[in-house]
C-alpha positions in Angstrom: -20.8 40.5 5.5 -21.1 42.5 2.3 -21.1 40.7 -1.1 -19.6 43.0 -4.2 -21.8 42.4 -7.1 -23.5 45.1 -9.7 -27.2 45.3 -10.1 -29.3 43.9 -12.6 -29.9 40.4 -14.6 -27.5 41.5 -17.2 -25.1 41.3 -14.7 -26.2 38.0 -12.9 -23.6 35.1 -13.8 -21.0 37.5 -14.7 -17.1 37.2 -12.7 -17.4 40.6 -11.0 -20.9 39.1 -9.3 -19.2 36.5 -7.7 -19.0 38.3 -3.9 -22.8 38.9 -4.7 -23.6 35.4 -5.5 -21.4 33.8 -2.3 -24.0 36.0 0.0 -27.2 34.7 -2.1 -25.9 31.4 -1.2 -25.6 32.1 2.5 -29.0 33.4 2.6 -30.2 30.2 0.9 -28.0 28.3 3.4 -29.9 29.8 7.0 -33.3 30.2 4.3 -33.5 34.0 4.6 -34.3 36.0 1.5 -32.4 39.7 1.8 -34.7 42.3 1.4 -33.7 46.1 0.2 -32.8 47.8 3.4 -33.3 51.6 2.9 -30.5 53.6 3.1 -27.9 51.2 2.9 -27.6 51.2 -0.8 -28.3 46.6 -0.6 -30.2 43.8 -0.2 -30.0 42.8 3.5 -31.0 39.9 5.8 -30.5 39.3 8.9 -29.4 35.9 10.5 -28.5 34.2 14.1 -25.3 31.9 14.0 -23.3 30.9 16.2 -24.9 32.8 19.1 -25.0 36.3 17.7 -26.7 38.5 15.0 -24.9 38.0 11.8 -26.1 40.5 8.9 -25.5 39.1 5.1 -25.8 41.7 2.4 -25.6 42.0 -1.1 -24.4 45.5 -2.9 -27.4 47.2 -5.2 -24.7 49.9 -6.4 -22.5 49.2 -9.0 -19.3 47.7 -8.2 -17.6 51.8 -8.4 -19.9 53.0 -6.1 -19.3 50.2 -3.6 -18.8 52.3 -1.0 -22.1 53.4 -0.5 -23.3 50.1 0.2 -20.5 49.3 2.6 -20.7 52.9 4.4 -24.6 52.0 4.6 -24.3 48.4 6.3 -21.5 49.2 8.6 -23.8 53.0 9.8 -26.7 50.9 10.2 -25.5 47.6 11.5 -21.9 47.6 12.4 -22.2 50.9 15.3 -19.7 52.5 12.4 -17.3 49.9 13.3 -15.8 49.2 9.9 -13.1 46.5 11.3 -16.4 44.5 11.6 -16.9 44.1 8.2 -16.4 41.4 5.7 -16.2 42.2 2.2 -16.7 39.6 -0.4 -15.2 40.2 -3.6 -14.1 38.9 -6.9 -10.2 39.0 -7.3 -8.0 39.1 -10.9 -5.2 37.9 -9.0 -6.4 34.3 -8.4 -7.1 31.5 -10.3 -10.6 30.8 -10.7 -12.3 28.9 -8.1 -9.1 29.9 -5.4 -10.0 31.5 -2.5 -8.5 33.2 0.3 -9.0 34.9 3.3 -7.0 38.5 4.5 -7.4 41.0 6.5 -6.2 44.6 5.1 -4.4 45.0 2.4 -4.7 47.4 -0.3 -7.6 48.3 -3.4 -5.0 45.7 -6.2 -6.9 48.3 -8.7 -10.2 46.9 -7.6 -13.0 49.4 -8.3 -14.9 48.4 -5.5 -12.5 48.3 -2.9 -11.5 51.8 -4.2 -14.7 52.7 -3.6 -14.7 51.4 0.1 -11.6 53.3 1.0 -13.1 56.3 -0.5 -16.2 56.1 2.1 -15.2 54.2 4.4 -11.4 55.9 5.0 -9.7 52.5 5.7 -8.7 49.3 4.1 -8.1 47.3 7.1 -11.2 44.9 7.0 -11.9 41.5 6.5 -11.9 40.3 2.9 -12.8 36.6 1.5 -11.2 37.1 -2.0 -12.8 34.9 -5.2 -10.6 34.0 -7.9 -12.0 35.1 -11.3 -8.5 34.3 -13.3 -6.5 37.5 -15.1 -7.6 38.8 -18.5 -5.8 37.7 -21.8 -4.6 41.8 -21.7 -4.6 44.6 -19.5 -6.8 46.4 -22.0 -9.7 44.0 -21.8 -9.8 43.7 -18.1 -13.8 45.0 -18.1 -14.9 43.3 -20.8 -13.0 39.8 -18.7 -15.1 41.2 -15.2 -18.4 41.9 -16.8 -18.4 38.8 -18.6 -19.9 35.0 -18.1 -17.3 32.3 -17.8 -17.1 30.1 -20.3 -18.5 26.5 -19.1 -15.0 25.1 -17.8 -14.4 28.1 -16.2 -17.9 28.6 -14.7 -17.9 25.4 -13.1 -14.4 26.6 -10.8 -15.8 30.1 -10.4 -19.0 28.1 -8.6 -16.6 26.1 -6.6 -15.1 29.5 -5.7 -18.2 30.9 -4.7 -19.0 27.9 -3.0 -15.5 27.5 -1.2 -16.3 31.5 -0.3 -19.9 30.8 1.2 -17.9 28.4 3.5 -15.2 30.6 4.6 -17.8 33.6 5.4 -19.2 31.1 7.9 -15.7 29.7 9.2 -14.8 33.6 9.6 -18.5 33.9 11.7 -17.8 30.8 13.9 -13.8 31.0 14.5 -12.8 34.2 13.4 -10.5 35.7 10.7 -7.3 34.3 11.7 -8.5 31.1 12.0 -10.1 31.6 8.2 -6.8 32.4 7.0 -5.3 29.3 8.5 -7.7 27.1 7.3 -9.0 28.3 3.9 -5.6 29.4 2.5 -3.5 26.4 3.5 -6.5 25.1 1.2 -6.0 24.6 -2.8 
């Protein structure tokens, strides 16, 4: 489990740290605290649920360099199996607070995706997608992603991350298909 998020406080609170913040949940959830895992470019812990070694980690690249952080976990901890993964990310093209579940799909412009698929050579992994709403123009798309919510909207991107915290550990117990069944016939 791989949560997209760029480093640094400035950056805490902000819509494209909302994959980051669903896996800082988590690990508050089983009481771990991820630790930086050298050489796999994030913060990683290391969990048992439901029977088997679950790894949560959080990206410490920024969101373009993605890859390196999901090329890092899936060398170290997946056996290079990168349909393993489950990348948690922040997504323009959902209201905020929605979530939803896929598996595959392509980058929808998403630097850190981009980033995946440039390391990792394939798109077709698990994704539990956080909606951070569209920007009022194409142009300020950046300033929308690296940008704190205002209080309305902050509360449903919480819910979001929440709602995405609880499908990462759906997707652990039952699977991806049964995720998609149940978390987006939700909302």
């Amino acid at each position: 489990m791989l949560g997209l998020a760029n480093p640094g406080s400035e950056y805490t609170g902000t819509r494209h740290n909302v994959g980051g913040a669903a896996l800082e949940l988590l690990c508050r959830r089983f009481g771990v605290s991820p630790r930086t895992e050298k050489g796999t470019h994030a913060r990683v812990a290391a969990v048992e649920a439901d029977g088997r070694r679950v790894i949560f980690a959080i990206a410490e690249t920024y969101m373009n360099e993605s890859g390196l952080a999901a090329l890092g976990v899936v060398s170290r901890f997946l056996d290079g199996d990168a349909a393993r993964l489950v990348v948690v990310h922040d997504e323009l093209d959902l209201a905020p607070g929605v979530v939803r579940v896929k598996v595959g799909g392509g980058t929808a412009g998403h630097n850190g995706l981009r980033s995946i698929n440039q390391h990792l050579k394939r798109l077709d992994f698990c994704r539990v997608r956080i909606g951070i709403g569209k920007p009022p123009s194409r142009e300020r798309g950046v300033s929308h992603v690296l940008a704190r919510p205002p209080r309305a909207e902050a509360e449903l991107v919480e819910l979001g991350i929440e709602l995405a915290a609880d499908a990462v550990e759906l997707i652990i117990s039952e699977g991806p298909d049964q995720a998609m069944t149940t978390v987006n016939a939700r909302q």
